[in-house]
DSSP file (Angstrom, degrees, kcal/mol; ACC not computed):
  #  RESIDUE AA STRUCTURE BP1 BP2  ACC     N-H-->O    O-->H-N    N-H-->O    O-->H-N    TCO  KAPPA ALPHA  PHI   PSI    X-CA   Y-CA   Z-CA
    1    1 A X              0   0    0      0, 0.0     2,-0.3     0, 0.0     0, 0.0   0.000 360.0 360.0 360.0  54.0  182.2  162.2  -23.3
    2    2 A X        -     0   0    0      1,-0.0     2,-0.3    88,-0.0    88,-0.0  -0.826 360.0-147.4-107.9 162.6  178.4  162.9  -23.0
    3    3 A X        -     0   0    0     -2,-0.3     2,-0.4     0, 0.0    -1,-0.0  -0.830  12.8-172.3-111.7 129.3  176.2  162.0  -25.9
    4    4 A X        -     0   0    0     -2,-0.3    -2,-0.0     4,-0.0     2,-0.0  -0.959  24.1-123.0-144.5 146.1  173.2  163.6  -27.1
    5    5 A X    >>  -     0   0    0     -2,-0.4     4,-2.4     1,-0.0     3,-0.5  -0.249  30.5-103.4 -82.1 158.7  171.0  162.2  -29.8
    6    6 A X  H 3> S+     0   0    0      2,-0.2     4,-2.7     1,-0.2     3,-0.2   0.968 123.9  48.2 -20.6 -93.0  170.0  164.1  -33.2
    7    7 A X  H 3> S+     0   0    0      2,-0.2     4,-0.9     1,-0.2    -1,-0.2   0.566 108.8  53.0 -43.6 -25.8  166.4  165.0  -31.7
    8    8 A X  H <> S+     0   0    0     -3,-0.5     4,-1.7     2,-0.2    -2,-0.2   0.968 110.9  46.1 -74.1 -76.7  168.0  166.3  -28.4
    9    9 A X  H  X S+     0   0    0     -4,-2.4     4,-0.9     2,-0.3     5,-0.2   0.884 113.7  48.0 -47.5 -54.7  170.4  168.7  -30.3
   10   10 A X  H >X S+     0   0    0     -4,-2.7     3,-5.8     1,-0.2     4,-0.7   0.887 111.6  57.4 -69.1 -69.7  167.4  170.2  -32.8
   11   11 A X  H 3X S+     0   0    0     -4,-0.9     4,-2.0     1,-0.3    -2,-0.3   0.590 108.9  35.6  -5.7 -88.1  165.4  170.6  -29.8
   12   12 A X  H 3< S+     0   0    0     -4,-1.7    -1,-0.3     1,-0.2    -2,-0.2   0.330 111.8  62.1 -86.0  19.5  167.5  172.8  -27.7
   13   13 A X  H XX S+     0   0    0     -3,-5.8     3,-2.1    -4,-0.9     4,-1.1   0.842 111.0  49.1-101.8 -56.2  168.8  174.7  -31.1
   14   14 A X  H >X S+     0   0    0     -4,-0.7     4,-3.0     1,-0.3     3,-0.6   0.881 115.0  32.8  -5.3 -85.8  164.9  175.5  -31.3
   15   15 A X  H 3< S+     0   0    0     -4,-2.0    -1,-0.3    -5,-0.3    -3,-0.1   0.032 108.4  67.1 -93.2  43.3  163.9  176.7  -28.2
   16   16 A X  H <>>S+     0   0    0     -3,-2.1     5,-2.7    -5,-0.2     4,-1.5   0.599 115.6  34.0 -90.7 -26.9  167.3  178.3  -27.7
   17   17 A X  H <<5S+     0   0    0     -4,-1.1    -2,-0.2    -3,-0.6    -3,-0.2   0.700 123.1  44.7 -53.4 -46.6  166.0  180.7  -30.9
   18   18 A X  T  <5S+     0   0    0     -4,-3.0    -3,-0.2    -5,-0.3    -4,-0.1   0.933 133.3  10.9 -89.6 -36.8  162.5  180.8  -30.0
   19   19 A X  T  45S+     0   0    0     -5,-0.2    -2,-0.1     0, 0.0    -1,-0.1   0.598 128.6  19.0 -86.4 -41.8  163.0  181.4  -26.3
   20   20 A X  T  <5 +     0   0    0     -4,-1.5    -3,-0.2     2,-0.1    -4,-0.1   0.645  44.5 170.3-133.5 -86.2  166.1  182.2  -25.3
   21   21 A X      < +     0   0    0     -5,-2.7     2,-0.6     1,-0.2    16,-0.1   0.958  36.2 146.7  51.3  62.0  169.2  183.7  -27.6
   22   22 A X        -     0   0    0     62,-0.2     2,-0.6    -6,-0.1    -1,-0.2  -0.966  37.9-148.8-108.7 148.9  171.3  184.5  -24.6
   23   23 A X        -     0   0    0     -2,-0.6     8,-3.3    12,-0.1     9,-0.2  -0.958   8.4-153.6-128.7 113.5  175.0  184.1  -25.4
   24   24 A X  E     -AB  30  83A   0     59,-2.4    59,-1.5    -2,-0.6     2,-0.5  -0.437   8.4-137.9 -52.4 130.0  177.4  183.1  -22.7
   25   25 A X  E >> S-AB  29  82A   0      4,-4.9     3,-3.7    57,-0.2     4,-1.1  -0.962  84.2 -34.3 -86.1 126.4  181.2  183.7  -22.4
   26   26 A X  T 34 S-     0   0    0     55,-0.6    -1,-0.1    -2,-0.5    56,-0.1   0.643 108.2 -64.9  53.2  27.0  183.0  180.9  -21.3
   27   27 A X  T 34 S+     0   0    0      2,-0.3    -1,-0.3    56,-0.1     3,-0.1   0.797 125.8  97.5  77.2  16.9  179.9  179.6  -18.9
   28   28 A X  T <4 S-     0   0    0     -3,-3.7     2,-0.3     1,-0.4    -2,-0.2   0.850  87.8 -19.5 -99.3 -54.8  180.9  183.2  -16.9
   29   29 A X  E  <  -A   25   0A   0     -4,-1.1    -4,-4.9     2,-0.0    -1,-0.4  -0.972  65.4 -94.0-158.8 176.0  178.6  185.7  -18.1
   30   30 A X  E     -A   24   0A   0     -2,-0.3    -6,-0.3    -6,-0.2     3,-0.1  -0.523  24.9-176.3 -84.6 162.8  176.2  186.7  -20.7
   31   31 A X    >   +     0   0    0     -8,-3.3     3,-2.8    -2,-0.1     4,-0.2   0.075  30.0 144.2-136.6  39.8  177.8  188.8  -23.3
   32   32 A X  G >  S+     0   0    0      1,-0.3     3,-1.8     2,-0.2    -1,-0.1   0.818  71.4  49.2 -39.7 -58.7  174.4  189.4  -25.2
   33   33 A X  G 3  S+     0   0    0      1,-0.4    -1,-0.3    -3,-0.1    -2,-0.0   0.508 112.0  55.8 -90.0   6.9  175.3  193.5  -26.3
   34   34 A X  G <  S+     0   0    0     -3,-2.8    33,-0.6   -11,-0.2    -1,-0.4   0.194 108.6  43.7 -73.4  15.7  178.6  192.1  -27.5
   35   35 A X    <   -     0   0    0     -3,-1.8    30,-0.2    30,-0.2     2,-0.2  -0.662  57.9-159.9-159.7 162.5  177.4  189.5  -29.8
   36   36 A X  E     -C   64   0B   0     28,-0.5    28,-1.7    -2,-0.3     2,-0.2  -0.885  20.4-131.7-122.2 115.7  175.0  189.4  -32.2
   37   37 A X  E     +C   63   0B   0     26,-0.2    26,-0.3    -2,-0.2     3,-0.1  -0.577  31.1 166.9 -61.5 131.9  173.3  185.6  -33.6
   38   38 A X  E     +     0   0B   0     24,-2.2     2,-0.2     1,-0.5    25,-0.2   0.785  58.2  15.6 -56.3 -70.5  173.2  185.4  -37.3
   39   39 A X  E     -C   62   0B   0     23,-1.3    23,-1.3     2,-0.0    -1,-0.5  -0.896  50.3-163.2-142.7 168.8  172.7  182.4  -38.1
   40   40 A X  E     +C   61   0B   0     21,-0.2     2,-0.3    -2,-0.2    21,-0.2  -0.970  32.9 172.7-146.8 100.2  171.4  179.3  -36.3
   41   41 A X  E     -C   60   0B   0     19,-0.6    19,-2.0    -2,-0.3     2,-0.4  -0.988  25.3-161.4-146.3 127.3  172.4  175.8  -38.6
   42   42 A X  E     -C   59   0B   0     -2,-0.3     2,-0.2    17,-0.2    17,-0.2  -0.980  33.0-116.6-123.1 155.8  172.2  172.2  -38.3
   43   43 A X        -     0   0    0     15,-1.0    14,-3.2    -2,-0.4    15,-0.5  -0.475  17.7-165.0 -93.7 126.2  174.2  170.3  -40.5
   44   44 A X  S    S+     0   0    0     -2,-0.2     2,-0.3    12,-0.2    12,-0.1  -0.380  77.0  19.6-130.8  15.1  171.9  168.1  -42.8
   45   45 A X  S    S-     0   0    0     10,-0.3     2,-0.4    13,-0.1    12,-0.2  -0.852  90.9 -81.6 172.2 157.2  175.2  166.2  -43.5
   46   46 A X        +     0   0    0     -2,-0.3     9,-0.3    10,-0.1     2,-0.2  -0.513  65.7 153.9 -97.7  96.5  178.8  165.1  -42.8
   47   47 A X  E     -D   54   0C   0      7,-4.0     7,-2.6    -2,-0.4     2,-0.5  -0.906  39.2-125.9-132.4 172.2  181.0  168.2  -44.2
   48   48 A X  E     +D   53   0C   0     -2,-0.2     2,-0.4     5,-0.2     5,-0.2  -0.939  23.2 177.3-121.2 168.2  184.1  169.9  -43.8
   49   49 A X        -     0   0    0      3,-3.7    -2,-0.0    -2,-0.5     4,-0.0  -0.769  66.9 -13.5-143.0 107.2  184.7  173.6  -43.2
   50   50 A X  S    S-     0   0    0     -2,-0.4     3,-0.1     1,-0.3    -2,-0.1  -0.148 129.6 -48.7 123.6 -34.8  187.8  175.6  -42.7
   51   51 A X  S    S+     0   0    0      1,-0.2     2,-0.4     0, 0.0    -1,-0.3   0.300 116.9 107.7 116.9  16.0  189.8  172.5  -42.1
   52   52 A X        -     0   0    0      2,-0.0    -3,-3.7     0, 0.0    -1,-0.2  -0.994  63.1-129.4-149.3 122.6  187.2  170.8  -39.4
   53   53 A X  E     -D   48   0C   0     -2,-0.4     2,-0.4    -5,-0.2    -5,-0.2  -0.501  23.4-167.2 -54.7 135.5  184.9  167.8  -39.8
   54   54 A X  E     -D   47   0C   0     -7,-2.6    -7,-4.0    -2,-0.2     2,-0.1  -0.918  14.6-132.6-151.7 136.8  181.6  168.4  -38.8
   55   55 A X    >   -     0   0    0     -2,-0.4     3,-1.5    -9,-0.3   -10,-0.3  -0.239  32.4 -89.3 -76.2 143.5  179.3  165.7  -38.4
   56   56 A X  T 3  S+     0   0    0      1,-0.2   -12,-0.2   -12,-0.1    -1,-0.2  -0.455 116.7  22.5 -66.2 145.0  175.6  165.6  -39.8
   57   57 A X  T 3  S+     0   0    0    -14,-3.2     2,-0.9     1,-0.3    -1,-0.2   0.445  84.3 143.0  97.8  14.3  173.2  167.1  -37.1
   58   58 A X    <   -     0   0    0     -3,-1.5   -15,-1.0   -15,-0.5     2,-0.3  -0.619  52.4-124.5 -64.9 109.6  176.0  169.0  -35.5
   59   59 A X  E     -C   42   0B   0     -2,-0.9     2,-0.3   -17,-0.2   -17,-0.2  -0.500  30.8-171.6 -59.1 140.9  174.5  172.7  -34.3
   60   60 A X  E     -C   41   0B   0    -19,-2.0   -19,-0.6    -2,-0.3     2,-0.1  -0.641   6.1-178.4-122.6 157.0  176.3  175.7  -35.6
   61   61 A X  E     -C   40   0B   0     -2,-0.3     2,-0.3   -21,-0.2   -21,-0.2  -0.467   7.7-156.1-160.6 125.2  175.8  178.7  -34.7
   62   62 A X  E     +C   39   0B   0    -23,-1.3   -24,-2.2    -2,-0.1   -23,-1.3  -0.792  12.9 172.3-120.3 164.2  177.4  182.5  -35.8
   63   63 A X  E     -C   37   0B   0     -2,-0.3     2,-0.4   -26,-0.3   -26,-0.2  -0.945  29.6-112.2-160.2 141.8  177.6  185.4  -34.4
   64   64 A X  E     -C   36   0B   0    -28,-1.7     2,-1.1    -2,-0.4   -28,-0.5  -0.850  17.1-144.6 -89.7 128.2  179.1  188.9  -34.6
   65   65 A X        +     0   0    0     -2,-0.4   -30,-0.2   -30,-0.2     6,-0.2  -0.606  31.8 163.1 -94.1  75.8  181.7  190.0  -32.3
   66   66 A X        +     0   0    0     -2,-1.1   -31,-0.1   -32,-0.2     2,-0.1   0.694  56.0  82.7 -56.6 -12.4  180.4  193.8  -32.0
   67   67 A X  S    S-     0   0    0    -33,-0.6     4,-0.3     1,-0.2   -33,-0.0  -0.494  74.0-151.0 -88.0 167.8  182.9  194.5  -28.2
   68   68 A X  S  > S+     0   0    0     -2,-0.1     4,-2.1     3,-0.1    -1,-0.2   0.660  95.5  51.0-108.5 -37.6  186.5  195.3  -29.9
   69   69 A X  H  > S+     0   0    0      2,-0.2     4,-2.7     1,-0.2     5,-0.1   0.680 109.9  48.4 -80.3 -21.9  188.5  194.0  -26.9
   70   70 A X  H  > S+     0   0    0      2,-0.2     4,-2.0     3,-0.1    -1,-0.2   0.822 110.5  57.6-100.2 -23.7  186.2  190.3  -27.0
   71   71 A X  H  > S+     0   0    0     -4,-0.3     4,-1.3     2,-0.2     3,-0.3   0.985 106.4  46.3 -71.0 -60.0  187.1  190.4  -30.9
   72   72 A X  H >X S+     0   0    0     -4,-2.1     4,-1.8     1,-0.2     3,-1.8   0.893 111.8  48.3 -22.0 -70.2  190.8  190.5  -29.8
   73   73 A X  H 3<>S+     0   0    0     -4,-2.7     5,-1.0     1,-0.2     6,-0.9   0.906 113.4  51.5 -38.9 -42.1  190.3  187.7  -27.3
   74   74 A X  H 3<5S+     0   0    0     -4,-2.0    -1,-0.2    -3,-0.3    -2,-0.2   0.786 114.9  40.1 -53.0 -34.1  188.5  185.8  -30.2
   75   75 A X  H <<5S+     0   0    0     -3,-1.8    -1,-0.2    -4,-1.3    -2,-0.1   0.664 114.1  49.3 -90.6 -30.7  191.2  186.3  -32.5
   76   76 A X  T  <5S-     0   0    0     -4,-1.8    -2,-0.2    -5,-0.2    -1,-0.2  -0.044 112.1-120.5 -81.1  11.8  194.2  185.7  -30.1
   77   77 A X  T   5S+     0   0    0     -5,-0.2    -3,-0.1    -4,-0.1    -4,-0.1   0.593  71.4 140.8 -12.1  62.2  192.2  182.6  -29.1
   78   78 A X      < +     0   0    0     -5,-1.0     2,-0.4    -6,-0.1    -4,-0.2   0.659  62.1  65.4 -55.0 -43.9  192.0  183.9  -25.5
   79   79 A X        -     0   0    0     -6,-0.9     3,-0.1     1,-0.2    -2,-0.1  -0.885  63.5-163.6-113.5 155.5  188.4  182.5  -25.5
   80   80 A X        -     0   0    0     -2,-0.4    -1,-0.2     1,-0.2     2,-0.2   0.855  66.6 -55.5 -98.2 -62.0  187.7  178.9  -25.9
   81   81 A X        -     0   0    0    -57,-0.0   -55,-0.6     2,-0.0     2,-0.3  -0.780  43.4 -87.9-152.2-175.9  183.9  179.8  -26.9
   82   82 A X  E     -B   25   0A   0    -57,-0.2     2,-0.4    -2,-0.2   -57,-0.2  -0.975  41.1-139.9-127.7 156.7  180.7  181.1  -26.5
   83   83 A X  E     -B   24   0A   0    -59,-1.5   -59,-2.4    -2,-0.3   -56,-0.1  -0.983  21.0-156.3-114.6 125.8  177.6  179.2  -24.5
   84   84 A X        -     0   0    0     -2,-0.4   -62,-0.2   -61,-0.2    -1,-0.1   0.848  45.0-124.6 -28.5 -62.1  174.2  178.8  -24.9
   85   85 A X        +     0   0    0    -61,-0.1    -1,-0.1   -62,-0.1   -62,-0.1   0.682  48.8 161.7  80.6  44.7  173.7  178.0  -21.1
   86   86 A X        -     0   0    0      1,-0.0     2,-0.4   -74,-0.0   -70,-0.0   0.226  27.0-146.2 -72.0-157.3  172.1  174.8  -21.3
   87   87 A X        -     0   0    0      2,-0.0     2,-0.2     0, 0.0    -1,-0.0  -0.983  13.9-175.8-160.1 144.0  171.6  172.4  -18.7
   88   88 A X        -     0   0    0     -2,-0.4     2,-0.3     2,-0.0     0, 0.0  -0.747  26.9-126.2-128.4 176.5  171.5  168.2  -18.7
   89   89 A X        -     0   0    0     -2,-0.2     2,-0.6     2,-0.0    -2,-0.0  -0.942  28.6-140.6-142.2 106.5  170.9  165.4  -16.5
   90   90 A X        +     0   0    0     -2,-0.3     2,-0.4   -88,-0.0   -88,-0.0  -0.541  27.4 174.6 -76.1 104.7  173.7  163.0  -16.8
   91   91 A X        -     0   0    0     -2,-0.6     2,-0.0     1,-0.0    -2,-0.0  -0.868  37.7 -79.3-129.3-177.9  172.5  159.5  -16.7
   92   92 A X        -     0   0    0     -2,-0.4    -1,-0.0     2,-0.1     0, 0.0  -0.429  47.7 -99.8 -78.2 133.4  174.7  156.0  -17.3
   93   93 A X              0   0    0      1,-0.2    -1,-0.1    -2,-0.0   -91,-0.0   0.061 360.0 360.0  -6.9 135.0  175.8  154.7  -20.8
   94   94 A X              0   0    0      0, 0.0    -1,-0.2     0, 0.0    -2,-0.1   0.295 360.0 360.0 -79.8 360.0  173.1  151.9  -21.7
């Protein structure tokens, strides 16, 4: 149940593009020469896609599954996600 504001979220979709662009499996390892980024979008508005609400200022991000065996997993939805690898500091509700 953690919260992160609008400005927090463009922020670390920023310098995760300008800095960073490693892509995580499941917070295990990087899978960088399986993946490719595409695109990198936040949601300027309350929409839905696919069948899923997504909330204005929601980060997005897609990616090409280049590995043939992690496209399986992807598809057999063996993996949960992929991760940025950020980091927080968890402090109490106000």
């Amino acid at each position: 149940k953690d919260i992160y504001s609008a400005a927090e979220i463009r922020e670390a979709a920023h310098r995760f593009m300008e800095e960073y662009r490693n892509v995580g499996l499941m917070h295990r390892e990087i899978v960088n020469g399986r993946v490719k980024i595409l695109e990198s979008y936040l949601a300027p508005a309350d929409f839905d896609l696919d069948g899923t609400h997504v909330k204005k200022g929601t980060w997005l991000l897609a990616v090409r599954v280049l590995d043939d065996d992690l496209w399986r997993q992807v598809k057999e939805r063996e993996i949960g996600g992929f991760s940025i690898g950020g980091s927080a500091v968890r402090r109490p509700a106000r």
